[in-house]
Wavefront OBJ file of the C-alpha trace (Angstrom):
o trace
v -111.908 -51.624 -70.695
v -108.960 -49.724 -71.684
v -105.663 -50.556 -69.475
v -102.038 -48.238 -69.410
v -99.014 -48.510 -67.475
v -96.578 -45.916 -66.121
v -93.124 -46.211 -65.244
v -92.533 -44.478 -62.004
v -88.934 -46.191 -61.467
v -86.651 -48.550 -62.221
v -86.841 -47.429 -65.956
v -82.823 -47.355 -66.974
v -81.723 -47.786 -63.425
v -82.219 -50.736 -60.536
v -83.508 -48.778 -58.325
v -87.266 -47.231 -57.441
v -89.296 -49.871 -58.750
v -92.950 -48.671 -59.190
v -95.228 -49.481 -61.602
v -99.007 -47.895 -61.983
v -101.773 -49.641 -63.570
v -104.823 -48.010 -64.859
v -108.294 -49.947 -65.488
v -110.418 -47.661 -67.213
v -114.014 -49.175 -67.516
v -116.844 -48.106 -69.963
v -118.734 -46.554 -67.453
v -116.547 -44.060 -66.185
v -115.029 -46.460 -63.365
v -111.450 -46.290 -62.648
v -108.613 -48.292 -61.303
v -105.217 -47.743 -60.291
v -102.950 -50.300 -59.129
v -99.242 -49.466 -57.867
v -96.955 -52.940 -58.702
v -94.089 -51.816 -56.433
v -93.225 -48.726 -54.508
v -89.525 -48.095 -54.011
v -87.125 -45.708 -52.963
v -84.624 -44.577 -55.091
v -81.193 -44.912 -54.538
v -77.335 -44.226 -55.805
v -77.236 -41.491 -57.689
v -77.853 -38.288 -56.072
v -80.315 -37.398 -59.637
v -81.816 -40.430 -58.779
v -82.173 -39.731 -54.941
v -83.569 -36.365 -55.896
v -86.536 -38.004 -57.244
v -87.547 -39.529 -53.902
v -88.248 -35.888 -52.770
v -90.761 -34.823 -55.986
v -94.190 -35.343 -56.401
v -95.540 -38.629 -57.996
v -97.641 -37.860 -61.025
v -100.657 -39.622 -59.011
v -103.024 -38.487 -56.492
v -102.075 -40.906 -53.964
v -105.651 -41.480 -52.621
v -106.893 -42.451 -55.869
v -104.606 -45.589 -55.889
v -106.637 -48.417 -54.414
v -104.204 -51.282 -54.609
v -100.791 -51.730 -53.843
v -98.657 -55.285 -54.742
v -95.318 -55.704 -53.422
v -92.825 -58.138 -54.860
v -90.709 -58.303 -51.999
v -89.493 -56.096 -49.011
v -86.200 -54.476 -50.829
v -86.733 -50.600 -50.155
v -85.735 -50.073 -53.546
v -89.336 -52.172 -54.109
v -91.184 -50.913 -50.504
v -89.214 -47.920 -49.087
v -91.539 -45.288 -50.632
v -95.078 -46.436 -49.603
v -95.186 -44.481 -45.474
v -94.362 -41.337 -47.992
v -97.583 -42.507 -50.204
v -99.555 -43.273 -47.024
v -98.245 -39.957 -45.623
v -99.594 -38.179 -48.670
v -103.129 -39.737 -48.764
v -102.690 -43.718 -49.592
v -105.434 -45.122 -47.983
v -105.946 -48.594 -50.249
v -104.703 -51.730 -49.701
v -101.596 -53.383 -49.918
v -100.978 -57.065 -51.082
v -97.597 -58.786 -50.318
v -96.786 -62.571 -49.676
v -97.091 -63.784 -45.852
v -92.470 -63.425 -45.080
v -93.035 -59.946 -47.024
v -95.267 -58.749 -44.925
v -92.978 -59.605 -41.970
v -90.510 -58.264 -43.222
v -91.684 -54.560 -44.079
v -92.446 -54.092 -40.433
v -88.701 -54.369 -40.231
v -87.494 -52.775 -42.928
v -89.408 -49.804 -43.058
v -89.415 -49.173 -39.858
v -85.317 -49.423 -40.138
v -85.344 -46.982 -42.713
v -87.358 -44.323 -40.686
v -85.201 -44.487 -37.790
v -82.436 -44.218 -40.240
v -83.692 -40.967 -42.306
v -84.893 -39.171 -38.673
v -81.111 -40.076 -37.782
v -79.297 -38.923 -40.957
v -81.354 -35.949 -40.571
v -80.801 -34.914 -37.282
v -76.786 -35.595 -37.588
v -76.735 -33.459 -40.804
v -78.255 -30.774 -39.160
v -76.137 -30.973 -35.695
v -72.650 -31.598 -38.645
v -74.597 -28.589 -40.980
v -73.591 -30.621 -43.810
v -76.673 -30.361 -45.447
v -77.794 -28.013 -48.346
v -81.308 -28.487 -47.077
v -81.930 -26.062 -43.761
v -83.124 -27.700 -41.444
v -82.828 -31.860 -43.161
v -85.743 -33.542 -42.830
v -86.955 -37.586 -43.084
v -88.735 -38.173 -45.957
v -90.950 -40.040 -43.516
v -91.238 -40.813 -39.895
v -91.704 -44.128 -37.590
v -95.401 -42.806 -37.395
v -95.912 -42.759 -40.891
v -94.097 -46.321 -41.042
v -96.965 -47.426 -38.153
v -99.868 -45.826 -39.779
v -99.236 -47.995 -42.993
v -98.874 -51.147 -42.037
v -102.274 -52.182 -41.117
v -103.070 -51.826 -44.508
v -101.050 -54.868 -45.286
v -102.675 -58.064 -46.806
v -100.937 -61.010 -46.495
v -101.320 -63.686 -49.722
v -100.249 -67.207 -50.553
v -98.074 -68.128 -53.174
v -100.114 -70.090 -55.593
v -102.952 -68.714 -54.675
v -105.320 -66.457 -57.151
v -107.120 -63.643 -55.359
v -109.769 -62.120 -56.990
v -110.115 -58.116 -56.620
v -112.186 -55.391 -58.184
v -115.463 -57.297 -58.179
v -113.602 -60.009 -60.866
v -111.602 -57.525 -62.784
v -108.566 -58.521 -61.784
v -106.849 -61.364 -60.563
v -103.118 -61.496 -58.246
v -101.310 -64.253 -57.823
v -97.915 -64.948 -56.330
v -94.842 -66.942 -57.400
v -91.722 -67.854 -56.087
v -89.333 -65.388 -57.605
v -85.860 -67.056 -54.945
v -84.611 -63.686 -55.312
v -85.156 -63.088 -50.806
v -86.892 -64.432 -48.128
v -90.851 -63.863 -49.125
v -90.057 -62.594 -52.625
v -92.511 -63.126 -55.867
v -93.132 -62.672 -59.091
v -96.551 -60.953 -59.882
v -99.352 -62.388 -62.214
v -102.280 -59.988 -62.882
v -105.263 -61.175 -64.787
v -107.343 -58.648 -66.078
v -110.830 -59.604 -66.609
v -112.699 -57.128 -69.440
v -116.080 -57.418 -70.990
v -114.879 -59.691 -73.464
v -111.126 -60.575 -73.181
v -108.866 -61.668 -70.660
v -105.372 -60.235 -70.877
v -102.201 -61.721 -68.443
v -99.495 -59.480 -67.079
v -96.782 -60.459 -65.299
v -93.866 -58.487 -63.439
v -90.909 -60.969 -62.892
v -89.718 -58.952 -59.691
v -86.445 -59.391 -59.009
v -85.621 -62.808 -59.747
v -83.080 -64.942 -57.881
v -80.414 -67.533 -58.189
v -80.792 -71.529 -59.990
v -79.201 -73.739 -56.924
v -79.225 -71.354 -53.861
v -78.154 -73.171 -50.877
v -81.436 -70.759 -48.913
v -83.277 -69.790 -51.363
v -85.804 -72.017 -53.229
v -85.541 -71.580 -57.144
v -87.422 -68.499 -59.440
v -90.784 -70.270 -59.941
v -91.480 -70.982 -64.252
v -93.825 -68.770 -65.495
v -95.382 -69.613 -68.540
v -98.010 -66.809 -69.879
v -98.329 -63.607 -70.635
v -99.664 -60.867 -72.605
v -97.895 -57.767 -71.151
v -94.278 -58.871 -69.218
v -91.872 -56.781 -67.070
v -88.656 -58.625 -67.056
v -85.627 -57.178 -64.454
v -82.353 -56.681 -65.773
v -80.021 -56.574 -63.055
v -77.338 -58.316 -64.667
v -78.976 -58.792 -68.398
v -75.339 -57.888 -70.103
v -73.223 -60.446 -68.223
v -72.748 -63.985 -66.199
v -71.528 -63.476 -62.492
v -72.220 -67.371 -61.400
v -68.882 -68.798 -59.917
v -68.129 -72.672 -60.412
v -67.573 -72.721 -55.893
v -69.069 -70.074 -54.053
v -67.866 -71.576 -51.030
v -64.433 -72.108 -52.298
v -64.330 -68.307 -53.107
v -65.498 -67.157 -49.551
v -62.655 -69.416 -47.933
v -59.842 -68.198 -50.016
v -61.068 -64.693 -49.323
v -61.664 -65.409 -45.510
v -58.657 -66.740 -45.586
v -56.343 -64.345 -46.847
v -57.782 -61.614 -45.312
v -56.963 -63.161 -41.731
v -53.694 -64.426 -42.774
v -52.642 -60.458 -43.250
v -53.562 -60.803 -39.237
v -56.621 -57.644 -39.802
v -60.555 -57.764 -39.910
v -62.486 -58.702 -42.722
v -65.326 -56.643 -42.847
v -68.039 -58.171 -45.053
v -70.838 -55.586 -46.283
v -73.813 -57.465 -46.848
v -77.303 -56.513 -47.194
v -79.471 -57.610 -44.178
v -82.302 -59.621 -46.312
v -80.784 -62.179 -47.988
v -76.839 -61.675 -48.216
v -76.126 -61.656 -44.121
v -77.832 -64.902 -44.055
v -76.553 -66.808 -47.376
v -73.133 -65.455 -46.119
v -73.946 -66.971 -42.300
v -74.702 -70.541 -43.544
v -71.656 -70.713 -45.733
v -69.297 -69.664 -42.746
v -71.147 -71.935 -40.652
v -70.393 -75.121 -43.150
v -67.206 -73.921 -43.822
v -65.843 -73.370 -40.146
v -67.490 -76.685 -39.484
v -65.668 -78.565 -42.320
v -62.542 -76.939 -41.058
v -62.156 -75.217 -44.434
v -61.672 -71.619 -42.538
v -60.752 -71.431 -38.544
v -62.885 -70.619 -36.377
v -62.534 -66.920 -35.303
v -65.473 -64.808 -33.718
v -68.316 -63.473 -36.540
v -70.075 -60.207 -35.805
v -72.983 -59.537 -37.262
v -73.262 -56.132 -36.181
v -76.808 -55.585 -38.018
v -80.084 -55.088 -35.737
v -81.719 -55.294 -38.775
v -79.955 -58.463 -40.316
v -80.491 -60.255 -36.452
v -84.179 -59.301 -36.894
v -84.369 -60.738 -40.372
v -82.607 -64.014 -39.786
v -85.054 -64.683 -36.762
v -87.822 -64.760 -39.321
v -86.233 -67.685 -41.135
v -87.783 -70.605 -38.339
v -91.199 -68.729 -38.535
v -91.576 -69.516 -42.326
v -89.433 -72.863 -43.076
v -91.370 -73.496 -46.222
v -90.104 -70.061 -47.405
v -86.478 -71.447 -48.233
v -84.632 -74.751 -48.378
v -82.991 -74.561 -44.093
v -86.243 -75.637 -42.927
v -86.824 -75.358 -38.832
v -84.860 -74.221 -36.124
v -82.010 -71.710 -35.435
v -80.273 -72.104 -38.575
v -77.586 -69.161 -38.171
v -75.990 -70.000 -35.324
v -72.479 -71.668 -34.578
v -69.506 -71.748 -32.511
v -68.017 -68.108 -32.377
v -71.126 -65.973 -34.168
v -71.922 -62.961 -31.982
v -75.086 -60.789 -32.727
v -74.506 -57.338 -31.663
v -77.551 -55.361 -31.030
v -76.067 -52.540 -28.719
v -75.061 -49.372 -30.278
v -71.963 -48.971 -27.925
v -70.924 -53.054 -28.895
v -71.246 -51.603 -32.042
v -68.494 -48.823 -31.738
v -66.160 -51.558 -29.911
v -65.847 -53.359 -32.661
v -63.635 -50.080 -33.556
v -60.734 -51.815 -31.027
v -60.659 -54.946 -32.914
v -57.182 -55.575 -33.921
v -57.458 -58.646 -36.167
v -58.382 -62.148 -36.986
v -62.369 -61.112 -36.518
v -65.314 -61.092 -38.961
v -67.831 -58.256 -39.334
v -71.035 -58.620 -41.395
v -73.002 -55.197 -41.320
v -74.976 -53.387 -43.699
v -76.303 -51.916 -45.219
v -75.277 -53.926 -48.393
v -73.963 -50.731 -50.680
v -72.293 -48.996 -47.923
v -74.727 -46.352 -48.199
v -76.082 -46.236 -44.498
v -76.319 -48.355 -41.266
v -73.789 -49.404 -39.164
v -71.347 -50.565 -41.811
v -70.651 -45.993 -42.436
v -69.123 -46.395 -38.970
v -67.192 -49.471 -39.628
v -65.823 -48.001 -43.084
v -64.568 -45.177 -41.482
v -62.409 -46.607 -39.487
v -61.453 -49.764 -41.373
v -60.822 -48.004 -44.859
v -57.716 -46.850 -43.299
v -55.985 -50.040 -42.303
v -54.083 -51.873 -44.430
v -54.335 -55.122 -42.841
v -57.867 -54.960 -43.025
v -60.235 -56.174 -45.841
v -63.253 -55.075 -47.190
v -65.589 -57.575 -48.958
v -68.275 -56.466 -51.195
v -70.886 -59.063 -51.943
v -73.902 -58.531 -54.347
v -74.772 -56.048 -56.685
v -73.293 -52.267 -56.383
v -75.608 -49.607 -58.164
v -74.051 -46.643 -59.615
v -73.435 -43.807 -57.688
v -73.473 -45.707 -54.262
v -70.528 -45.874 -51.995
v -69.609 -49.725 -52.606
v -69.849 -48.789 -56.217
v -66.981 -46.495 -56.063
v -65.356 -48.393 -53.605
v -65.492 -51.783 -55.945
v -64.406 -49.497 -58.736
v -61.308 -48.539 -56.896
v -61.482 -44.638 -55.894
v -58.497 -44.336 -53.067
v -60.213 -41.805 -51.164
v -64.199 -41.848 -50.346
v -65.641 -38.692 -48.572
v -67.792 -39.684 -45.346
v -69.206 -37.473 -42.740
v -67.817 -34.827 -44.565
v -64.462 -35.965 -44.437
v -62.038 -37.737 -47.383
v -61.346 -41.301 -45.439
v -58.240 -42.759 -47.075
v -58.601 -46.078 -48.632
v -55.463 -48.117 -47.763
v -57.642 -51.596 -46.912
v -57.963 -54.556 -49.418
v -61.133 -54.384 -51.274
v -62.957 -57.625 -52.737
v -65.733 -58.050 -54.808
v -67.581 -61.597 -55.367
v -70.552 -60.941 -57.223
v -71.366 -64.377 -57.616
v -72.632 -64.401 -54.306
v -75.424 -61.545 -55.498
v -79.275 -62.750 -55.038
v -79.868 -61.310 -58.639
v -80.265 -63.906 -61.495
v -77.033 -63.567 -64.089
v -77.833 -63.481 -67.999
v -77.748 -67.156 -68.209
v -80.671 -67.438 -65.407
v -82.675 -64.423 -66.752
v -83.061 -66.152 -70.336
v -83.159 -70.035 -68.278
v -86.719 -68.271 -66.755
v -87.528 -66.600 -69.393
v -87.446 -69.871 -71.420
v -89.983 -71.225 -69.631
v -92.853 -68.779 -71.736
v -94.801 -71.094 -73.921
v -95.207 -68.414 -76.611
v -93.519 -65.015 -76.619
v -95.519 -62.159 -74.769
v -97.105 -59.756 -76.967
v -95.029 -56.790 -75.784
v -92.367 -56.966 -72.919
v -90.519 -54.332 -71.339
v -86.769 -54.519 -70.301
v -86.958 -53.116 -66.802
v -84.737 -52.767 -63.314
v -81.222 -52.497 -64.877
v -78.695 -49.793 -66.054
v -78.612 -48.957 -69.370
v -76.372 -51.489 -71.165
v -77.438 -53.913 -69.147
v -81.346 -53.607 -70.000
v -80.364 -52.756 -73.528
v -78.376 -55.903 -73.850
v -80.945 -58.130 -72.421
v -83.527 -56.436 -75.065
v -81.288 -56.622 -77.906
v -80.778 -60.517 -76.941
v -84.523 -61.177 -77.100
v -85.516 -58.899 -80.146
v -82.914 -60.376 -82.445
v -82.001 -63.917 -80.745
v -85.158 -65.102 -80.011
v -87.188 -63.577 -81.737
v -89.388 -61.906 -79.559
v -91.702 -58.970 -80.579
v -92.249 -55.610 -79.276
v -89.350 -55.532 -76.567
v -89.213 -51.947 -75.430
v -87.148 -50.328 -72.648
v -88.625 -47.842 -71.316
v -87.734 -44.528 -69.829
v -88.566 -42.937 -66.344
v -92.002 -41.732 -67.051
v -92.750 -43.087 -69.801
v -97.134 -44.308 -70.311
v -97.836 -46.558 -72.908
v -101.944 -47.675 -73.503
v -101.346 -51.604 -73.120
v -104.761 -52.257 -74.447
v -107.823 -50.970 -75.924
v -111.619 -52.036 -75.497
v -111.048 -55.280 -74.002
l 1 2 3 4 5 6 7 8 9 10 11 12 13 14 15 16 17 18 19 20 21 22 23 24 25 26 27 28 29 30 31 32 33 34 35 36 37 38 39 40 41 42 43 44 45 46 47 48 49 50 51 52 53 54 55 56 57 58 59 60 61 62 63 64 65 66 67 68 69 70 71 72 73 74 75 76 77 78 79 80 81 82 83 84 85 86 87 88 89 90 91 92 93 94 95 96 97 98 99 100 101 102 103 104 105 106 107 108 109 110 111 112 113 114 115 116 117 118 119 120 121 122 123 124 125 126 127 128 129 130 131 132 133 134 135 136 137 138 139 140 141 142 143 144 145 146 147 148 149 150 151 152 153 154 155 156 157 158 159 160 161 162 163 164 165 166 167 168 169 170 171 172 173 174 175 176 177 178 179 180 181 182 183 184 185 186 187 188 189 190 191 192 193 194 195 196 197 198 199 200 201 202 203 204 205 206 207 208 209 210 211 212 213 214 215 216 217 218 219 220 221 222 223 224 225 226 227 228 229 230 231 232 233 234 235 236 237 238 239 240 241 242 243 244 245 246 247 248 249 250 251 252 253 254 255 256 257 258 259 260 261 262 263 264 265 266 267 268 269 270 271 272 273 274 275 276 277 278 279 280 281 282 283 284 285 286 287 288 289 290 291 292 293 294 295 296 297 298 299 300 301 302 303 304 305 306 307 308 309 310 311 312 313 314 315 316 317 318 319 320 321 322 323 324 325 326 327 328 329 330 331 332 333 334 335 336 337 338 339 340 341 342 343 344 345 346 347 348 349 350 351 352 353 354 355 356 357 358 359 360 361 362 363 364 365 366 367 368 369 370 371 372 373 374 375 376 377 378 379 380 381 382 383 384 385 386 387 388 389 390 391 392 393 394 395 396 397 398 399 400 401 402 403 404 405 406 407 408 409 410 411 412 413 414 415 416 417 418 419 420 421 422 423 424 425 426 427 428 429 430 431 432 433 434 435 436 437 438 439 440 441 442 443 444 445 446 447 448 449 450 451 452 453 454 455 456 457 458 459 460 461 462 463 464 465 466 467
């Protein structure tokens, strides 16, 4: 058997994680397994490629595994089902739950951007159109398979093997091992995901992995640390200031993950008495959604049962026109929308009127990919166009990245310690360029690890030969 790997995304950038895997056999059989299926996001070059043509046939893919629900990981598969996908896809048991949420979210949200560029005529495209539809969203997901962490599943009549570990990156989220089973050799790969925090207060720690041929190794934050002594201290001194300036702190967080890491620490901290008690928004259908999942899988994360996100003063807006209320708010009031980037959801709406205000803060939580709106925001451009307008920016703007869900430098090498031996070849994957070039540069020549490539978009490489 002779196996090769493609990189259809997240080569040199975070975003549009897909990975295909080819099994050819000695009689003529064939195999090809997608690791991933994102949309791409941020830069408008990158965003192009969400619109051209995979270099696949779409129903020769058989197998899909998803590492978790992100849509830079999931957003692209109702496009592959759209154009002929008819396989099956294999996610962990909260994933699954989750992409009914998520991609049905980001349907609504391209038939929506759509239509409003075409009643604004802002596009260049005449007429805009989704890149996929709720229908598309509902004919994929019975094609969902459900698997347990910890648990091998044997596929392809024994030539390959999946099996799911905790990655703590979000709720559901995993790091992949695939065995490959040949005539005469068994080879391990392994695709790290995105990996989380050490010490989450919700999320359960990345899972040691100890073995593997062939490893794909993210690379968020691979050039730098971003882990802060106090997370909660930070949150109260920035809650704090921002109401003592008497506006709105408007908190952008992403609705997996973020909204409710963010919820539990303003829920200890308004409890302790450590911020006052003022009324929290969380103006995210989406986010409300997600956090309801959290008592249906209290294994998942470290809360356990029960309604975990709620305390005196939270409000979960679900109406569109509570939505554009929050507008009137003068001051001393928390917002949490999304999405997490700025880049679409109810948090547009917010921005627009919020970027304005001086009293008002903005906090950015997470990581910001380049060419997204929080990106330039965090980087401090005074003026950000939106609905074709230039939307001054007179607010506070903060930035805590140690509050992101992606492992820092220190935590990428603290899992990647755990390998018993070095993998055979491993590929620097899901991170800008100085970051993954950092991260690769830190394992060729600090520890000594061989064949550490990082690859470009595109790029196939024959992983093995004859096995």
């Amino acid at each position: 058997m002779d196996v090769s790997l493609q990189f259809l995304g997240a080569a040199h950038c975070v975003t549009g994680s897909k990975y295909l895997l080819t099994l050819n056999g000695s009689s003529d059989t064939q195999h090809q397994i997608m690791v991933d299926c994102g949309l791409f996001q941020g830069l408008k070059e990158l965003r192009l490629r969400n619109r051209e043509p995979l270099p696949l046939t779409p129903a020769d893919v058989g197998l899909v595994v998803l590492t978790h629900a992100h849509i830079d990981h999931t957003g692209y598969l109702p496009k592959l089902v759209r154009d002929g996908f008819r396989g099956r896809i294999f996610c962990t048991e909260p994933t699954a739950d989750l992409l009914s949420i998520m991609l049905l979210d980001s349907a609504k949200l391209q038939e929506e951007e759509a239509a409003f560029a075409n009643k604004k005529g802002y596009s260049k495209h005449h007429p805009a159109e989704a890149l996929y539809t709720k229908e598309d969203v509902e004919r994929m997901l019975p094609l969902v398979e459900s698997v347990a962490y910890d648990a091998p599943l044997v596929l392809l009549d024994g030539a390959l093997t999946l099996t799911f570990r905790e990655a703590g990156h979000i709720l559901g989220s995993a790091s992949v091992e695939l065995a490959v089973q040949g005539a005469s050799q068994r080879k391990q790969l392994v695709f790290s995901g995105d990996l989380g925090r050490y010490g989450n207060p919700v999320m359960h720690d990345p899972a040691p992995v100890t073995e593997a041929d062939v490893l794909l190794v993210e690379s968020t934050y691979g050039d730098r640390n971003v882990r802060v002594d106090d997370p909660e201290a930070e949150v109260a001194r920035v809650v704090n200031e921002a109401l003592d300036r008497g506006g709105v702190l408007l908190i952008a967080a992403f609705a997996v993950g973020r909204t409710q890491t963010l919820l539990y620490y303003l829920k200890k901290l308004i409890k302790e008495g450590r911020v006052p008690q003022v009324p929290v928004y969380v103006d995210s259908p989406m986010g409300i959604r997600v956090s309801d999942l959290y008592p249906r899988h209290p294994t998942a994360h470290r809360l356990g049962h029960g309604n975990v996100f709620d305390f005196p003063g939270v409000r979960f807006v679900t109406e569109s026109r509570e939505s554009k209320g929050l507008n009137q708010l003068g001051g001393r009031a928390i917002i949490i929308s999304s999405s997490g980037m700025c880049t679409g959801g109810r948090i547009v709406h917010h921005l627009f009127h919020r970027l304005p205000r001086p009293a008002d803060t903005l906090l950015l939580i997470g990581y910001q990919a380049e060419g997204t709106r929080g990106r330039r925001l965090q980087e401090g451009e005074t003026e950000i166009k939106m609905f074709g307008e230039q939307v001054p920016v007179r607010c506070h703007v903060e930035h805590l990245g140690g509050l992101s869900a992606h492992a820092d430098r220190s935590e990428l090498l603290r899992w990647l310690s755990n390998f018993a031996q070095p993998p055979k070849h491993t590929f620097i994957v899901h991170g800008e360029p100085t970051a993954a070039e950092v991260l690769a540069h830190t394992l060729r020549q600090d520890q000594r690890w061989p064949n550490v490539e990082v690859p470009d978009y595109l790029d196939k490489v024959v992983l093995f030969e004859g096995i």
